[in-house]
C-alpha positions as CSV (number, residue, x, y, z in Angstrom):
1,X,0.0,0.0,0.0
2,X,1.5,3.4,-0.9
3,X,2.9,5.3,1.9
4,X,1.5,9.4,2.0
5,X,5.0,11.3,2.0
6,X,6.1,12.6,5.7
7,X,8.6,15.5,4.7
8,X,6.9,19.2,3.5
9,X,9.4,18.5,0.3
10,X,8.1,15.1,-0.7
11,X,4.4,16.8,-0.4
12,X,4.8,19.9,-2.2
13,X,6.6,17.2,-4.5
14,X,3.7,15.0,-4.8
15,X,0.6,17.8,-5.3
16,X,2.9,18.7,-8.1
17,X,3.1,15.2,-9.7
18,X,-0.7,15.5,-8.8
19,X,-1.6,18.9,-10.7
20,X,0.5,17.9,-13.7
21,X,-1.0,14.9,-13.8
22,X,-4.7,16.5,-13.8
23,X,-2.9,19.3,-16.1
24,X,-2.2,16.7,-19.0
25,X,-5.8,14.6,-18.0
26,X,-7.5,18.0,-19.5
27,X,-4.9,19.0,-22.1
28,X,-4.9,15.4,-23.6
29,X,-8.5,14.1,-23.5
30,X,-11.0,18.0,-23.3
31,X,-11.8,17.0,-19.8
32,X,-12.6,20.1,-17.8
33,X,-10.5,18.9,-14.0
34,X,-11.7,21.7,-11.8
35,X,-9.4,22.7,-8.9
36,X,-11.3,25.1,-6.4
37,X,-14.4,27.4,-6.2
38,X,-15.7,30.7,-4.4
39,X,-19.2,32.1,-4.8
40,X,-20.1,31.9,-8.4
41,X,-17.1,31.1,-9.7
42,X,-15.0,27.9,-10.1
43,X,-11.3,27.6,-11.3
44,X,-9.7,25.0,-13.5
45,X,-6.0,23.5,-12.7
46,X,-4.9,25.9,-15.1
47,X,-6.4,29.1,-12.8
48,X,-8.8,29.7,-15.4
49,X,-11.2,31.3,-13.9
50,X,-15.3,30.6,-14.8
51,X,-18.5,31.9,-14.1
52,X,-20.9,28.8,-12.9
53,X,-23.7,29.1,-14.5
54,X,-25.5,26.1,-13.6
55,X,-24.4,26.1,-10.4
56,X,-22.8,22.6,-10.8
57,X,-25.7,20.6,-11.2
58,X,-28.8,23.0,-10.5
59,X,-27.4,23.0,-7.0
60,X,-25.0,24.6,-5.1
61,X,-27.5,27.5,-3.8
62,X,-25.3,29.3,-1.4
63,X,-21.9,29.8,-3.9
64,X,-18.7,27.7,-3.6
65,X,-16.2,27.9,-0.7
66,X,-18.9,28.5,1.8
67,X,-16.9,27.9,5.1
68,X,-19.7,27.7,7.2
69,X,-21.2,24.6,5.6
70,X,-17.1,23.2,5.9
71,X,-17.4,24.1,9.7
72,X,-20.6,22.2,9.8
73,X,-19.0,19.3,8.8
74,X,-15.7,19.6,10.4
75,X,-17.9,19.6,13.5
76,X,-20.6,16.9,12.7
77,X,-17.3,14.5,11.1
78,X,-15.8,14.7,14.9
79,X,-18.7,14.4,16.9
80,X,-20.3,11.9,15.2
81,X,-19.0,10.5,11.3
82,X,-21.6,8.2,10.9
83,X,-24.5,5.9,11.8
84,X,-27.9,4.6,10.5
85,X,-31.4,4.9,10.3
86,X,-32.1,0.9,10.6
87,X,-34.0,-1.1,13.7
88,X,-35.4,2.0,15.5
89,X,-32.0,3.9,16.1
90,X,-31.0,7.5,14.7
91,X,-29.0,10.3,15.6
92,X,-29.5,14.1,16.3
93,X,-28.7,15.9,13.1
94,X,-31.4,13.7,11.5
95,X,-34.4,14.0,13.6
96,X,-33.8,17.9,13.5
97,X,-33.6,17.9,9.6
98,X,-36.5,15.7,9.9
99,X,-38.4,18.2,11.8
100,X,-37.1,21.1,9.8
101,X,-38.5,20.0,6.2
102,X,-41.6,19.2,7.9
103,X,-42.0,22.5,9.5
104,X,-41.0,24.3,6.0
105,X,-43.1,22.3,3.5
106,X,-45.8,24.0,1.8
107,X,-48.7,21.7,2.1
108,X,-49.4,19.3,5.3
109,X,-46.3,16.5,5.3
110,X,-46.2,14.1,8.1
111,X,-42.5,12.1,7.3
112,X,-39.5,12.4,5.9
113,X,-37.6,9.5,4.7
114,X,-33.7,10.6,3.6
115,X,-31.6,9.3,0.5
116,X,-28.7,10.1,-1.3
117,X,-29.9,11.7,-4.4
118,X,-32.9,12.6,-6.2
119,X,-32.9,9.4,-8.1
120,X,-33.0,7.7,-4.6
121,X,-35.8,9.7,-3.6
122,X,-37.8,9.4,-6.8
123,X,-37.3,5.3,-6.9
124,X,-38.3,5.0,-2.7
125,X,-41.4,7.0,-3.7
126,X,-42.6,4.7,-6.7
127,X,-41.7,1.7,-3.8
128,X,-43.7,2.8,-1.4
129,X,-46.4,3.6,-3.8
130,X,-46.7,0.1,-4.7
131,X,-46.5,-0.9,-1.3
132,X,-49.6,1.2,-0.1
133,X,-51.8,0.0,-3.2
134,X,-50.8,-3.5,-1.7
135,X,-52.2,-2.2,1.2
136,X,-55.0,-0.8,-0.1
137,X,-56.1,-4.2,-1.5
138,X,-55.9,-2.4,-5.1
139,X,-52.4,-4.5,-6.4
140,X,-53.7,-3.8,-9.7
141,X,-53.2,0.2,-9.1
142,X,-49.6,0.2,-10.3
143,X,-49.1,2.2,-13.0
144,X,-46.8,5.5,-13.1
145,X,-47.5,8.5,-14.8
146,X,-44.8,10.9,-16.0
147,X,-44.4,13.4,-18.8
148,X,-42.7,13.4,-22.2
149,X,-38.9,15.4,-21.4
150,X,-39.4,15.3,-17.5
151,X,-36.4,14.4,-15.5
152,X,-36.5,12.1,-12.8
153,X,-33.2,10.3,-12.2
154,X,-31.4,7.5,-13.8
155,X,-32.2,4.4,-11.2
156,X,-34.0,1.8,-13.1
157,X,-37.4,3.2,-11.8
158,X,-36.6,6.6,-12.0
159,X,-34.8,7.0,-15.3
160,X,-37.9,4.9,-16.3
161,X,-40.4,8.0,-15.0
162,X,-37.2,10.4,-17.3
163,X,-39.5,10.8,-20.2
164,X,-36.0,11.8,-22.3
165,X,-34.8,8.6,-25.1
166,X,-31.3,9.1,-24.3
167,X,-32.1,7.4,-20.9
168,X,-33.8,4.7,-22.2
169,X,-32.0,3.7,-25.4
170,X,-30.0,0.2,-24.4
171,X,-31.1,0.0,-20.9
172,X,-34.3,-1.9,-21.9
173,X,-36.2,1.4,-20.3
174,X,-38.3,2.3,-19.5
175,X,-40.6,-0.1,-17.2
176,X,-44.0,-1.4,-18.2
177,X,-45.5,0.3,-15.4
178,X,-44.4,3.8,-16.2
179,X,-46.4,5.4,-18.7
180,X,-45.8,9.1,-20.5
181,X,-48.2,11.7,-21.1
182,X,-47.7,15.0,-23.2
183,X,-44.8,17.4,-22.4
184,X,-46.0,21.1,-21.8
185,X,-44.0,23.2,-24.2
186,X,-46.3,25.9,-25.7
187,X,-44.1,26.3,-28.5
188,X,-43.3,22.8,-29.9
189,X,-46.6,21.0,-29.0
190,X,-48.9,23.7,-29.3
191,X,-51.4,23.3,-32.8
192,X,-52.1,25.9,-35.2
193,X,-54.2,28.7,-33.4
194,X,-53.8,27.2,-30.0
195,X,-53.7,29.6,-27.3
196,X,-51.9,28.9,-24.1
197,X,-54.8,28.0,-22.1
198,X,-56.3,25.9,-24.5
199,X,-53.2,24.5,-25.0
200,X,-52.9,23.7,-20.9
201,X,-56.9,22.1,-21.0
202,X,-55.6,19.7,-23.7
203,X,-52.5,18.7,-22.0
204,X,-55.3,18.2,-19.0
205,X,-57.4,16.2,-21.7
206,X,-54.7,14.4,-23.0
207,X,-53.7,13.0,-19.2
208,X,-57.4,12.1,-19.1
209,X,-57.4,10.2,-22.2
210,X,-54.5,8.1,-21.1
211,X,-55.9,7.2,-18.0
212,X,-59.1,6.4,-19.3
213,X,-57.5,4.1,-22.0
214,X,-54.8,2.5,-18.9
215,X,-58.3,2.5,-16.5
216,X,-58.3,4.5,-13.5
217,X,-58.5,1.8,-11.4
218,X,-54.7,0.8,-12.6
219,X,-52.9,4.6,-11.9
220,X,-51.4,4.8,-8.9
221,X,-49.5,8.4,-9.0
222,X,-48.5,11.3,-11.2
223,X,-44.7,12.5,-10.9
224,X,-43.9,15.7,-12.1
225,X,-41.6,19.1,-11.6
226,X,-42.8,22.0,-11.3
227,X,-40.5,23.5,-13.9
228,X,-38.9,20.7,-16.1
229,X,-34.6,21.3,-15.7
230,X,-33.1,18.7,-17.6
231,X,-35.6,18.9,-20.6
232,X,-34.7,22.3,-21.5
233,X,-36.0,24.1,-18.5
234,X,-39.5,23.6,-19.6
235,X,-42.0,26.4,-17.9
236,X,-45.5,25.9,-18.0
237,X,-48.1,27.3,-19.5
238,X,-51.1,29.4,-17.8
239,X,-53.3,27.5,-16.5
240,X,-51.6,23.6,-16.2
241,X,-51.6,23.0,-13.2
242,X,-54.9,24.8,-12.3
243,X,-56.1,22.0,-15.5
244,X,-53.8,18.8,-14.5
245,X,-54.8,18.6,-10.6
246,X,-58.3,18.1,-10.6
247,X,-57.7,15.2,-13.4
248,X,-55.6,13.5,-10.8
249,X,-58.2,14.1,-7.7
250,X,-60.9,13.0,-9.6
251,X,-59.7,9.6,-9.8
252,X,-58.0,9.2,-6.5
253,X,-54.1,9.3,-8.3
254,X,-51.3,10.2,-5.8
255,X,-49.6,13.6,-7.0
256,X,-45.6,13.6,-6.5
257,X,-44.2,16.8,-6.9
258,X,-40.1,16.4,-8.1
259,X,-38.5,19.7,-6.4
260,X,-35.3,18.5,-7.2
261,X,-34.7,21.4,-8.9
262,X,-37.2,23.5,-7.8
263,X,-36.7,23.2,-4.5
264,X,-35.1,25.9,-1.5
265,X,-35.6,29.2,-3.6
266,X,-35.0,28.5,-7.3
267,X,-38.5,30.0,-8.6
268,X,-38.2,32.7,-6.6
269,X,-40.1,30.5,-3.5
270,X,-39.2,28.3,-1.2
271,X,-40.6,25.5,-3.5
272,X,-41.7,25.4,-6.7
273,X,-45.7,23.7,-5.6
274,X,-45.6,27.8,-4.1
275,X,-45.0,29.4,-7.7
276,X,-47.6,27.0,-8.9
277,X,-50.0,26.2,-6.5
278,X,-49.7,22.7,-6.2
279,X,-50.8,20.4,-3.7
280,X,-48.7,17.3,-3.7
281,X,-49.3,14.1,-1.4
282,X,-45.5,13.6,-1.6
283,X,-42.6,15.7,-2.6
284,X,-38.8,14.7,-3.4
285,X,-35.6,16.9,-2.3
286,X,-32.2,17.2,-2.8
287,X,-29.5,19.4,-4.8
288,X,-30.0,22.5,-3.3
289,X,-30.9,20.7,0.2
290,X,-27.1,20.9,1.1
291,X,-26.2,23.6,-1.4
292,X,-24.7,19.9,-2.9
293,X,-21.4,20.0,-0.8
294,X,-23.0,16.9,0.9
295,X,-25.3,13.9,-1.1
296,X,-28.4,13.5,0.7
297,X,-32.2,13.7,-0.5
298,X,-35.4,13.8,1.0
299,X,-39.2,11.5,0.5
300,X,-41.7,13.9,2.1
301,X,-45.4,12.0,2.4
302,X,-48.6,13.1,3.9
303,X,-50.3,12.1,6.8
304,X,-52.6,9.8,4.7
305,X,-50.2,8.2,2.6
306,X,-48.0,7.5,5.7
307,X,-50.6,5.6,8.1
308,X,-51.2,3.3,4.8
309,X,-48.0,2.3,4.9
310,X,-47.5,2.2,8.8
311,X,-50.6,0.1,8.9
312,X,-49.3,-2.3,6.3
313,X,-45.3,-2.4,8.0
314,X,-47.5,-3.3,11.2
315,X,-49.2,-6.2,9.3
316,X,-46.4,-8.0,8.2
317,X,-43.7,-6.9,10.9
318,X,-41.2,-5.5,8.4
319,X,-40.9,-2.1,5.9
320,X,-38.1,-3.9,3.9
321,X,-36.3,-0.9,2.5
322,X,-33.5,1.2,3.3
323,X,-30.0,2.6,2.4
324,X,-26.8,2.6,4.5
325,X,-26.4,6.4,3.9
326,X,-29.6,7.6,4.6
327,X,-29.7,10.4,7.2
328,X,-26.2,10.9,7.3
329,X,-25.1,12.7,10.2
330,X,-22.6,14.8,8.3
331,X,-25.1,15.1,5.5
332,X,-27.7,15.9,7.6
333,X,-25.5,18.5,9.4
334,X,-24.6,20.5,6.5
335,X,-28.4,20.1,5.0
336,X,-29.1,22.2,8.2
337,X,-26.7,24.6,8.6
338,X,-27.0,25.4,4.3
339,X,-31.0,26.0,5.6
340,X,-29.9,28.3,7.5
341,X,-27.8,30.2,5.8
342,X,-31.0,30.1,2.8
343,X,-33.3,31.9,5.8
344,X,-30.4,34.1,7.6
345,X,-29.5,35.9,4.3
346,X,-33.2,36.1,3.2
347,X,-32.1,34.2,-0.4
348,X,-35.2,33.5,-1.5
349,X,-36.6,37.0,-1.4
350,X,-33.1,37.9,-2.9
351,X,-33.6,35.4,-5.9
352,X,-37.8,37.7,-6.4
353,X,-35.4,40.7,-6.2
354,X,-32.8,39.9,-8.8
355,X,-34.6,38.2,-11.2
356,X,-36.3,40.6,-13.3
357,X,-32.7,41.3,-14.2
358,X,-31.7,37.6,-14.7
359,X,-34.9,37.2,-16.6
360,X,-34.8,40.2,-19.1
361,X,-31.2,39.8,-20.0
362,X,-32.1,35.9,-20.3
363,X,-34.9,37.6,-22.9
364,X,-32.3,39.6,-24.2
365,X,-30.0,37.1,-25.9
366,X,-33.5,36.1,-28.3
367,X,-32.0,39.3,-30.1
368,X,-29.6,37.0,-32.0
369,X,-30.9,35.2,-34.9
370,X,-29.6,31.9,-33.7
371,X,-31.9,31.9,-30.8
372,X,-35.6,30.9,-31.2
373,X,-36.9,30.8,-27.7
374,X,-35.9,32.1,-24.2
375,X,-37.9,31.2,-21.4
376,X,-37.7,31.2,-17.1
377,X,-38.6,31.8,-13.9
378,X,-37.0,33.0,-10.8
379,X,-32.9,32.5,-11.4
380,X,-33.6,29.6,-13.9
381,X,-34.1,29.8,-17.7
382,X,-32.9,28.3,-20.9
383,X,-32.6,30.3,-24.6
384,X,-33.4,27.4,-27.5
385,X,-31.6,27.9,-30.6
386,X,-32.3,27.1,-34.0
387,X,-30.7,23.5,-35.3
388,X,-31.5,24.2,-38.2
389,X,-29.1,26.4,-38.4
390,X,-26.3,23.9,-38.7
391,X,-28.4,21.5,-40.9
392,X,-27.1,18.5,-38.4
393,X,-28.4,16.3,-36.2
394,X,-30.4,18.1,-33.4
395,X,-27.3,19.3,-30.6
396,X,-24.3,20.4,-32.7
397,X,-25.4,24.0,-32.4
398,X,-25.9,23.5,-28.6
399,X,-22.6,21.9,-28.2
400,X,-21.2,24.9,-30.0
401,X,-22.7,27.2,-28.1
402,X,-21.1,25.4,-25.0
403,X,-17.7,25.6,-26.1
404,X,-18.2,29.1,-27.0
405,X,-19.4,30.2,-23.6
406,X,-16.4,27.9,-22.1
407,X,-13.6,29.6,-23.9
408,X,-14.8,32.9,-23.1
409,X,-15.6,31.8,-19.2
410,X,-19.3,30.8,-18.9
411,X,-20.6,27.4,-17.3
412,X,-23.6,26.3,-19.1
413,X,-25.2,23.6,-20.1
414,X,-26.4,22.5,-23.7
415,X,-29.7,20.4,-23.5
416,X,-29.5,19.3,-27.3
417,X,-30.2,22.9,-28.6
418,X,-31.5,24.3,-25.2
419,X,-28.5,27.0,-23.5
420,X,-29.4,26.2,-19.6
421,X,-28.7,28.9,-16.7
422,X,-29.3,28.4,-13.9
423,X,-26.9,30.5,-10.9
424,X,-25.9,30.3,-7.6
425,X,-28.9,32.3,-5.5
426,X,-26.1,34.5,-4.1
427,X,-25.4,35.6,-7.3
428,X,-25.7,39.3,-7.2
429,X,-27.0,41.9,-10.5
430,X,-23.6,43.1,-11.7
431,X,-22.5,39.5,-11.7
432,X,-25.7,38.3,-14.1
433,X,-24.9,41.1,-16.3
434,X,-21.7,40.0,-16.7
435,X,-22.7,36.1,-17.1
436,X,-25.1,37.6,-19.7
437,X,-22.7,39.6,-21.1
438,X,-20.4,36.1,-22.1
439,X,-23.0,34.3,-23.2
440,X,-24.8,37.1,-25.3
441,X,-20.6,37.2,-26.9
442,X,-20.5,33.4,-27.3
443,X,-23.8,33.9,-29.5
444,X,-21.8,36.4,-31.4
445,X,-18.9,34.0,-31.9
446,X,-21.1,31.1,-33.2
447,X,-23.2,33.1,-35.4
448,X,-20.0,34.6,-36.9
449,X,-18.7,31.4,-37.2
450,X,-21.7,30.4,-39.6
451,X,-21.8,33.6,-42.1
């Protein structure tokens, strides 16, 4: 087994070999080996310096570098560096999160059941769906809904509920249970004089239809985001929701709301089912749950869903289900002091107060003939540009669009042809305007590149 070097020399020596080493990695193969981060902004081994647009993964809500949540678990990591959830025994930093995302949900919740990811989250719900139809006496209520281009995670089950081909193509996905109704983009679904709102009541008709064609007696719950991320940041229409949730009352279908995303401030809310006025029976959280410098995600269920299942564990002595990580105690810890930090520094109302400037320069970059769509809410958006520009496969303009913005120092991400934004909620005006002002000079190096 290699030895760590004792002397100061044969360290600095070593993170040498190591940064050359990570140096050539990126040189030699286009990998991107990022070395440190502060705020907005991340640094590559090379000390170029970027602006992180997507905040990692949609995530890191409070900036990089934030020593408090490092403090949190320092502290957590010597008190206590790990233990379970299993056979009726937990820890401190759990039960308090526990009773945190309880106390801050925005419909009645009951319990909270932690993971390690959204994915996690998103497959124990479907589980525990099955298991209360079971319970129910209804085993033949099985059947998932989801929605063409949502996002759910890339577990079996939950890359199943991903309504996006890419996750399905040679994984024999998705599951026979999981069916996919229409995707709400005004622009590319809409028909010929369709206004938004009848637009929304067919999306509402359409869910109808399928259900009625599965039979109602066989749909067992509806997953959805408020604002679809992965699929192109995907905002709805006027008048969705206020269409979709009566179709799923009216026939008794459990509604899970995926804040993945959405959740802890991104919409310009605590959650997302605030912006829209949903009224979920279960909700999933992560990402921005720890600001991401920790993995851990979050099953929120209602009262009624939760005695079904009780009731059921009681039967048969056992609820079989359960990771080794769940609850973390360092997770857990830095979960709750990144909630604080979210209330102390009032993000939220900060993310209502910047974005009208996020949001118009976001409109701003449609200017440029390339782009064909912008669209957002809160401090997340996306500007769609024309493929046919490049008269290739759906993507290549996207990818050059990416590189652009990389060169000149912008994280983004390219969803196909969709430009994704989506900031750290610290992220102040001055410092949009300036991530604007790359990417609105990227789209000026691309379309220059074309003439």
């Amino acid at each position: 087994m290699a030895q760590l070097p004792n002397s100061l020399e044969a360290r600095d020596t070593a993170f040498q070999l190591h940064s050359y080493a990570n140096a050539r990695l990126q040189e030699e193969t286009g990998a991107m080996v990022i070395e440190r981060g502060e705020g907005i902004y991340v640094e590559d081994i090379s000390g170029k310096r970027y602006i992180e647009g997507m905040a990692g993964l949609w995530s890191v809500a409070v900036g990089f570098g934030e020593k408090r949540l490092v403090d949190a678990a320092t502290r957590q990591m010597q008190k206590l560096p790990y233990y379970h959830t299993f056979t009726y025994k937990t820890h401190g930093p759990s039960i308090e999160l526990a009773e945190k995302l309880v106390e801050m949900a925005p419909v009645p919740m009951s319990k909270v059941y932690f993971t390690n990811s959204g994915s996690e989250a998103n497959d124990t719900a479907i589980k525990l769906i099955w298991y209360r139809s079971n319970a129910l006496g209804q085993p033949e209520r099985k059947k998932i809904i989801s929605r063409v281009r949502g996002y759910h995670g890339v577990t079996i089950a939950s890359a199943s509920l991903t309504g996006l081909p890419n996750n399905h193509k040679s994984f024999d996905l998705p599951l026979t249970q999981v069916l996919h109704t229409t995707c709400p983009h005004y622009r590319t679904m809409k028909k010929d004089g369709e206004s938004e709102a009848d637009f929304a009541r067919r999306c509402a008709a359409d869910l109808e239809d399928l259900i009625q064609a599965e039979g109602p007696d066989t749909i067992a719950a509806f997953f959805a985001e408020p604002v679809m991320g992965a699929g192109g940041v995907i905002v709805p229409p006027d008048g969705y929701w206020q269409a979709i949730q009566p179709v799923l009352k009216k026939h008794g279908i459990l509604f899970v709301a995926d804040e993945v995303i959405c959740g802890f401030g991104r919409t310009g809310n605590m959650f997302g089912t605030q912006t829209y006025g949903l009224e979920p029976d279960m909700m999933t959280l992560s990402k921005a749950l720890s600001s991401s410098y920790q993995p851990i995600s979050a099953l929120l269920i209602n009262d009624d869903v939760y005695q079904t299942i009780a009731d059921e564990s009681d039967r048969i002595g056992v609820l079989g289900h359960g990771y080794t990580g769940s609850g973390h105690p360092v997770a857990a810890a830095v979960a709750l002091e990144n909630l604080k930090i979210i209330e102390e520094r009032n993000l939220v109302a900060h993310v209502r107060d910047v974005a009208p400037v996020f949001q118009k320069r976001l409109a701003g970059l449609g200017e440029n003939p390339l782009v064909i769509e912008t669209r957002g809410v809160g401090l997340i958006g996306a500007a769609e540009l024309s493929h046919e520009a490049l008269a290739h496969t759906p993507g290549a303009l996207g990818a050059k669009a990416n590189a652009a913005f990389q060169d000149k120092g912008l994280i983004s991400r390219a969803m196909l042809d969709a430009m994704a934004f989506c900031p750290p909620l610290i992220i102040t005006e001055n410092q949009i305007n300036e991530l604007f002002d790359i990417a609105e000079a990227g789209l000026e190096t691309v379309s220059d590149s074309l003439r």
